[in-house]
Residue, then its C-alpha position, 0 to 999 in steps of 0.5 A: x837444146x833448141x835454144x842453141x838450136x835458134x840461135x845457130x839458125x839465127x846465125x845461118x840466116x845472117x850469113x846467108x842475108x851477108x853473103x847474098x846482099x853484102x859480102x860479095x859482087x855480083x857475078x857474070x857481069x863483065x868479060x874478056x872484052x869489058x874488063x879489058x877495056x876497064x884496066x886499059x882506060x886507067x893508063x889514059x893513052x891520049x895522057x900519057x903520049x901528050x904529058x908523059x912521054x914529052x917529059x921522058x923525052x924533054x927533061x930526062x932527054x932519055x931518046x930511046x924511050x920507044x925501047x924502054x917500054x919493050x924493055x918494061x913489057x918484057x919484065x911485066x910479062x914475066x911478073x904477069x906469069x906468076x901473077x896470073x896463075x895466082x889469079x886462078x888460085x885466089x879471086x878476091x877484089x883486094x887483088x895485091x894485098x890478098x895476094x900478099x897475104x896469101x904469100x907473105x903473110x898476113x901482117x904483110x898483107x894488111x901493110x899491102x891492103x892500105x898501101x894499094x889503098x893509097x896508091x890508087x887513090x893518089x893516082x886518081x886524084x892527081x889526074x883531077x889537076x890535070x883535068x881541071x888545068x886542061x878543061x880552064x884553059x879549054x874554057x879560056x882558048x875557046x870562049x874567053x872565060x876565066x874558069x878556076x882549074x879546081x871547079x871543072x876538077x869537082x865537077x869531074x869527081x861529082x861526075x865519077x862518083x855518080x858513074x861509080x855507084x851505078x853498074x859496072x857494066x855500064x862503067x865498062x861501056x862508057x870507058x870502051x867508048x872513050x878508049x876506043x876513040x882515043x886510040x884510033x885518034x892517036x894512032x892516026x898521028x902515028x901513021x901521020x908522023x910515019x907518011x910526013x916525018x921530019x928532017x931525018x925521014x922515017x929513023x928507027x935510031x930510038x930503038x938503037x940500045x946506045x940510047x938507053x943511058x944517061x942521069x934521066x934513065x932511072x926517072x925514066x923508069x919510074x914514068x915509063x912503068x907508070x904509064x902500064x898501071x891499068x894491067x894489073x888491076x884484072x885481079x880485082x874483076x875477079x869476082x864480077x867476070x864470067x869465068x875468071x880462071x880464064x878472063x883475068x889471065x888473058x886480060x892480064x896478058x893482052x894489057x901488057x901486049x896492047x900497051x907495049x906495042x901502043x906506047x912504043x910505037x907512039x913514042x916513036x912516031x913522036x921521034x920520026x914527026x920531029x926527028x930524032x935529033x931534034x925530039x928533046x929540044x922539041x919535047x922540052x920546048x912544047x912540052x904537052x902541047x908537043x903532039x898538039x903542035x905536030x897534029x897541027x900541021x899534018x892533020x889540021x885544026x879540026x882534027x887538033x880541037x877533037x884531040x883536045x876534046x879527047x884529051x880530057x874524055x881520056x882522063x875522064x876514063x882514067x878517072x872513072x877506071x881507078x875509082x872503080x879499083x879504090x872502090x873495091x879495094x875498099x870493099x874487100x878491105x871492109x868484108x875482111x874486117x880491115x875497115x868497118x864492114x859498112x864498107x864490105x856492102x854493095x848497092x842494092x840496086x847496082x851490085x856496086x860497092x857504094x860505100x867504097x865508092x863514096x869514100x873515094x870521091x870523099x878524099x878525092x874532094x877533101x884533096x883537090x879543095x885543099x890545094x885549091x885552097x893553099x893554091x895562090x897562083x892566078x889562073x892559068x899557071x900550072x903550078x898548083x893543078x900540075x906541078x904539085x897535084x898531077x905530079x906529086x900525088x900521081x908519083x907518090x901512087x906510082x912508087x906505091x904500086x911499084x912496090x906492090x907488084x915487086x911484093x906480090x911478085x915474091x908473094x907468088x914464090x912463097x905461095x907455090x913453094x908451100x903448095x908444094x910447087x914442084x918442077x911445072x911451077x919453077x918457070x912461073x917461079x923464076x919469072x916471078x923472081x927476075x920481075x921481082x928483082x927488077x921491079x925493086x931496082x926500078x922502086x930505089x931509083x924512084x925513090x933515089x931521083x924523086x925530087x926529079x920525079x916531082x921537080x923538086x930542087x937538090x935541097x928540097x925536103x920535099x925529095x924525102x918527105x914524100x915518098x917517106x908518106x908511102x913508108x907510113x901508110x906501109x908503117x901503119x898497116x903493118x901495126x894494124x895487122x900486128x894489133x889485129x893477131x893480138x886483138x881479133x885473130x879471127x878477123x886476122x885469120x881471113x884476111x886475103x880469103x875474101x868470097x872463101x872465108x864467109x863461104x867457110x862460115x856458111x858452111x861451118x853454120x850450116x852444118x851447126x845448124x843440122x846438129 
């Protein structure tokens, strides 16, 4: 008796020691205003006015861009319904996958954890060639020095890594900074191009429906929604913020409203500095040097060389925004037992997930040394930093998260439903259902135009073999879940509880350990 008596004792204490060290995040450390500025930093503001939406406007000649993102944040507002009162039921920084699993099951579930996963970690390191090409051609224009993209691209992931083993409040300041400053700079292009419009005057025909067509409408949606990625990532707080039933919600809300109202304005100000009848000539002629050239001339150079400085600064935080995400993907993923429990660790000193953190920068540097490697184009040339880096691994992550949130969206459904959801639930419900409908159309088109996506030709294997990469990793996961129900259903049985599964074991030893 009291042998089992010690080893139940023994077996407490080491639940007790997990769950104070290992198997969760420090609590309290960030707020409304800090997690809010840690998911808006991910849609890199400065980024997506320079590099997107010129693409939107240039290559899919889509004019009426500005009404496409009213359009997308109307439907993520109805999947941010569902998704945020999902977020007063489960706390789990594995956000979708848990989720998922709580809705769909946990096989899908485990599918979803390696698919966000390797979503957020293509997202992020595509953004490393485009920091890379912009920093060598910063080095170039201002001090005559040939500088390979891929060496400020490592610089940059030694940089983030460092900033991602330390504590997030910290990592929430120095975003802040950043974002702060980028947004005031771009809004004051805004008002720049409103006070000095082009030959039309101050038009508001971009938000005329009519413009709404086209062969590029599709690819389009798959650029424009990416460009709202950073919203859904609230969730993944959950556990580090100071009352989370209400934080994650309102942070949800306020990521989709800012950045509606921030996208299409922008692009409409872009619209009015060259005139709508002459933006996709002009933005497939300058391409992201097209908000460059217009602040040029009505705002000085100046103003133009900080926009540049910004430019980077703004990636940079965008950078540091989803290694944050990876890494607590990593950390849940490994506390459930998805990866090896090294991973379900914090930092002692930090409360930080290290180990999720150093598996970030790890394939982020295994990723941009094996396109520097196989890169063969002189310097200068975007071919390798840009057009294959930036843009493959950057669409990949967005199809991936496209597909997440359609699932999650339909997790909701399936979660209430068995809660037995009655008729105050059924406008959540609905919501979730439309979102979910039309997030799953916006991921055929992805798929469908996905050699425009990442400019491939009509005969490129490449329109396929990419995207079919994501159907993999989807593959595997839903394998290894199978395997886990087979192998270790009690690893199976947690997966999606998170915080709740080790505090069930606490209590069930506890309670053992008073017998």
């Amino acid at each position: 008796m009291s042998t089992g008596s010690s080893r139940t004792s023994s077996r407490t204490s080491e639940i007790n020691t997990y769950r104070g060290q290992e198997g969760a995040l420090r609590a309290n450390r960030l707020g409304t205003a800090g997690l809010l500025l840690s998911v808006l930093a991910a849609s890199a503001p400065l980024m997506t006015v320079a590099g997107l939406m010129p693409t939107v406007y240039g290559v899919m000649g889509v004019v009426g861009q500005p009404l496409l993102y009213v359009t997308l944040g109307v439907v993520l507002v109805l999947f941010s319904v569902g998704y945020a009162e999902m977020s007063r039921h489960v706390h789990n920084a594995g956000a979708f996958y848990a989720y998922i699993a709580r809705g769909l099951g946990s096989t899908v579930g485990t599918g979803a954890s390696f698919v966000a996963l390797f979503a957020y970690n293509s997202m992020q390191v595509g953004i490393y060639g485009l920091l890379g090409f912009e920093v060598s051609g910063l080095f170039d224009t201002y001090f005559g020095v040939t500088v390979p993209w891929w060496i400020p691209s490592l610089v940059a992931v030694a940089a983030v890594g460092l900033l991602g083993w330390l504590k997030i409040d910290l990592n929430a300041r120095v975003l802040g900074v950043l974002l702060l400053i980028e947004v005031t700079l771009v809004v004051i292009f805004d008002i720049s191009s409103v006070a000095d419009p082009g030959k039309e005057g101050v038009s508001f025909h971009a938000f005329n429906p009519e413009n709404l067509s086209g062969a590029g409408i599709g690819t389009a949606l798959c650029f424009c929604i990416a460009a709202f990625v950073g919203f859904e990532q609230a969730p993944v707080y959950a556990e580090e913020t100071s009352r989370p039933h209400v934080v994650v919600s309102r942070v949800m809300f306020l990521g989709v409203g800012l950045s509606a109202l921030f996208l299409a304005l922008s692009a409409w100000a872009l619209s009015v500095a060259t005139g709508p009848a002459a933006v996709v000539g002009a933005s497939a002629k300058e391409g992201p040097g097209l908000i460059f050239t217009l602040t040029e001339s009505r705002l000085g150079s100046t103003f133009t060389d900080l926009l540049h400085i910004l430019y980077v600064t703004g990636m940079f935080a965008a950078l540091l925004s989803f290694h944050n995400v990876v890494a607590r993907y990593a950390f849940a993923m490994g506390r459930e037992g998805l990866l090896p429990a090294t991973f379900g660790r914090t930092n002692k000193n930090s409360g930080a997930p290290g180990s999720g953190s150093l598996l970030q920068s790890a394939f982020a540097v295994v990723v941009v040394l094996a396109f520097a490697l196989t890169d063969d184009k002189p310097a200068g040339d975007p071919t390798g930093p840009v057009l294959h880096l930036f843009t493959w691994m950057g669409n990949l992550g967005a199809l991936g998260i496209i597909l997440l949130m359609a699932a999650a969206a339909f997790a909701v459904i399936a979660f209430f439903v068995r809660r037995g959801a009655g008729r105050p639930q059924a406008p959540r419900l609905v919501a979730s259902g439309i979102a979910g409908i039309v997030l799953l159309m916006v991921a055929f088109y992805t798929v469908r135009d996905f050699g425009v996506l990442v400019g491939a030709g009509p005969g490129s294997s490449l329109r396929w073999i990419l995207p079919a990469v994501v159907g993999i990793v989807l593959a595997g996961g839903l394998v290894y879940g199978l395997v886990l129900r087979s192998v270790k259903p009690e690893v199976y049985a947690r997966i999606g509880l998170g915080n709740e599964a080790f505090q069930l074991e606490k209590a069930a030893g506890s309670r053992s350990a008073g017998v």
